[in-house]
C-alpha positions in Angstrom: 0.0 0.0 0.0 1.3 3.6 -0.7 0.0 6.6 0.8 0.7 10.1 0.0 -0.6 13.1 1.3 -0.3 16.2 -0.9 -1.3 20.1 -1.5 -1.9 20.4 -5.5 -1.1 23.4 -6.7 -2.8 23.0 -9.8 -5.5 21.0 -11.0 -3.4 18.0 -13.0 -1.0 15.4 -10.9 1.3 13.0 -12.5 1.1 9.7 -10.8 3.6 6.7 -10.7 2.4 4.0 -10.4 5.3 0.9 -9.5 5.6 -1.9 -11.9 4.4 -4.5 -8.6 1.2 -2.7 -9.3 1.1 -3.2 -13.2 -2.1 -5.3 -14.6 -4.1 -5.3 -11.2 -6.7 -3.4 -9.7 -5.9 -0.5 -7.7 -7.6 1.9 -6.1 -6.9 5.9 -6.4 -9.2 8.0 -3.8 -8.7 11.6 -3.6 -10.0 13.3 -0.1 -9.8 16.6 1.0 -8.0 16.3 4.3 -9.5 19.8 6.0 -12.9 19.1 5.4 -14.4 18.9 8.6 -17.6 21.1 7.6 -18.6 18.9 4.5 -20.3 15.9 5.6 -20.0 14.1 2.7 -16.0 14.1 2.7 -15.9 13.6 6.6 -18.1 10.6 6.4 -15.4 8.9 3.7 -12.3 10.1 6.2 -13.8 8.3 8.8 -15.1 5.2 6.2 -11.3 5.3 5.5 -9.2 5.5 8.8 -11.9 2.4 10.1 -11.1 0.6 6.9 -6.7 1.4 7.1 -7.0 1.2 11.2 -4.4 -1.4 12.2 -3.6 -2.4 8.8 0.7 -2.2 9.6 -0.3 -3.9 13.9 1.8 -7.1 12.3 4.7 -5.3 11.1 7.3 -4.2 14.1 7.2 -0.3 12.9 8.8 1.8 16.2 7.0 5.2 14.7 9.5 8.1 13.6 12.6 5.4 13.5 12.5 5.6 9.4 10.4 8.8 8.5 11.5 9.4 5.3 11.0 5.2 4.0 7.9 3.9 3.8 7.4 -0.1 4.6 10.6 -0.7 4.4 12.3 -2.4 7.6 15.0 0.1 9.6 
């Protein structure tokens, strides 16, 4: 899973995609992250963090030891 938080600065975004993710289904969800006064986009951040919540429990992650690698072990 790869997870990227952003602020566009324009309405277009180029998106890589890794070649382990080549000829399968993946999903691309775009949320406004400051959105607490529309409903609608607070009901899918909260549809999201219950569906992610606890997804990495399994891996031994200390938090802050790698933050610039991303499910990679330190």
């Amino acid at each position: 899973m790869i997870r990227k938080i952003i602020q566009p600065q324009s309405e277009s975004y180029i998106l890589h995609i890794p070649k382990e993710y080549l000829n399968r289904e993946i999903e691309i969800l775009m949320v406004p992250l400051d959105s607490e006064a529309d409903p609608v986009a607070k009901s899918i951040k909260a549809k999201v963090v219950q569906k992610t919540a606890g997804i990495l429990k399994s891996r031994n992650i200390a938090p802050n030891s790698c933050p610039f690698v991303i499910f990679h072990s330190c």
